[in-house]
C-alpha positions in Angstrom: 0.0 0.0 0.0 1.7 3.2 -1.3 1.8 6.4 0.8 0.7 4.3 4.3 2.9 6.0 7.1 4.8 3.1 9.3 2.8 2.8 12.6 3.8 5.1 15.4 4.5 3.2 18.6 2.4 4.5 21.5 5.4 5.9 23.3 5.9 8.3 20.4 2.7 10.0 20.2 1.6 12.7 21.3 -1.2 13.5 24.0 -3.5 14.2 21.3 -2.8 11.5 19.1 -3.0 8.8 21.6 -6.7 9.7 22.4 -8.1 9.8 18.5 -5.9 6.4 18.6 -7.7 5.2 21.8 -11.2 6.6 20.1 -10.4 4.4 16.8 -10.0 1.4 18.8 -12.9 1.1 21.0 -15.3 2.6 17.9 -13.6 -0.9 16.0 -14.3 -2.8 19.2 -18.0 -1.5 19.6 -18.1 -2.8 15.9 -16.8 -5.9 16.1 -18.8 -7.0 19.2 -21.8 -5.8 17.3 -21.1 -8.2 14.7 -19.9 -10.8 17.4 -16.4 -11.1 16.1 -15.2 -12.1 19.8 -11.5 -12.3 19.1 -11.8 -8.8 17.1 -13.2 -7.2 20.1 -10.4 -8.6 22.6 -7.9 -7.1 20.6 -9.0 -3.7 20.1 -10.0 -3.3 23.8 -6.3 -4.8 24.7 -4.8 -2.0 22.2 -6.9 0.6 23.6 -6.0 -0.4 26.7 -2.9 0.2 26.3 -3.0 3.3 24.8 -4.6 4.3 28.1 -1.5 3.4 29.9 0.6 6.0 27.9 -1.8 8.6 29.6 -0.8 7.9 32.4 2.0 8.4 34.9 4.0 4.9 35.8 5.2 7.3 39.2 1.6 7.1 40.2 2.1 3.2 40.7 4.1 1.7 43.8 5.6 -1.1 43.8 5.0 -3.7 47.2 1.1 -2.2 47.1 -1.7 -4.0 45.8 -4.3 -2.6 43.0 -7.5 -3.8 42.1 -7.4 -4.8 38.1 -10.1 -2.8 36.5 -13.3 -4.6 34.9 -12.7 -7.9 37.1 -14.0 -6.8 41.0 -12.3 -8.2 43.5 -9.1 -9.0 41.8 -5.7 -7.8 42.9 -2.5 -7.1 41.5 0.8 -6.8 43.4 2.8 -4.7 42.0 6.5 -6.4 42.4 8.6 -3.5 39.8 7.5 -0.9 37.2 9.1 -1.4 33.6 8.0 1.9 31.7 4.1 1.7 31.6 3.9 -1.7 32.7 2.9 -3.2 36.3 4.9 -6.3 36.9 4.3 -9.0 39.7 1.0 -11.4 40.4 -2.3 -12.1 40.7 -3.3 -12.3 44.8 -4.7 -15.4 44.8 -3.8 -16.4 41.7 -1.9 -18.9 40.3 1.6 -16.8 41.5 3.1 -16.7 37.9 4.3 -13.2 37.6 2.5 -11.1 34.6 3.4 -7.8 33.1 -0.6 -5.6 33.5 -0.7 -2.0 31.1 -1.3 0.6 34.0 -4.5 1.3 32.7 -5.7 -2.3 33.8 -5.1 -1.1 37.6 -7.6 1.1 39.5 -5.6 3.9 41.7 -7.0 4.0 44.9 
């Protein structure tokens, strides 16, 4: 496809870009779970999630505390380190296998 720019990452965008990006995404996931295309819909809510993190300040998030992960009540996240906009450490209760959650899956107290 001639004249397509290369995709910006996230990290390189600018306040304003991130939202119309983050606007795009859930107006493709609202379609595709209209048309039930379940798999469609996980992915753009992921991306958009994502694009959320970038938002947001990764200073805001302490490691040692626990967070409750947005969209699934009564599920907590330990936060072990920050890498860049990503939480990393477990489930509480979970299985213990450490996962890396955007920041925009946590809920700040």
């Amino acid at each position: 496809m001639q004249g397509m720019e290369p995709e910006k990452r996230y990290s390189e965008m600018t306040e304003y870009e991130l939202k119309q990006e983050i606007a795009r995404l859930k107006e493709k996931a609202r379609k595709a779970e209209q048309l039930g295309i379940v798999n469609e819909f996980a992915v753009m809510e992921r991306k958009a999630l994502m694009a959320e993190a970038y938002l947001m300040n990764p200073d805001d998030f302490i490691p040692g505390k626990m967070y409750e992960i947005k969209g699934d009540p009564g599920s907590y996240f330990k936060i072990d380190y920050m890498n860049g906009v990503f939480a990393w450490g477990y489930r509480v209760g979970g299985d213990g296998k450490e996962e890396g959650l955007p920041i925009s899956a946590l809920k700040q107290s």
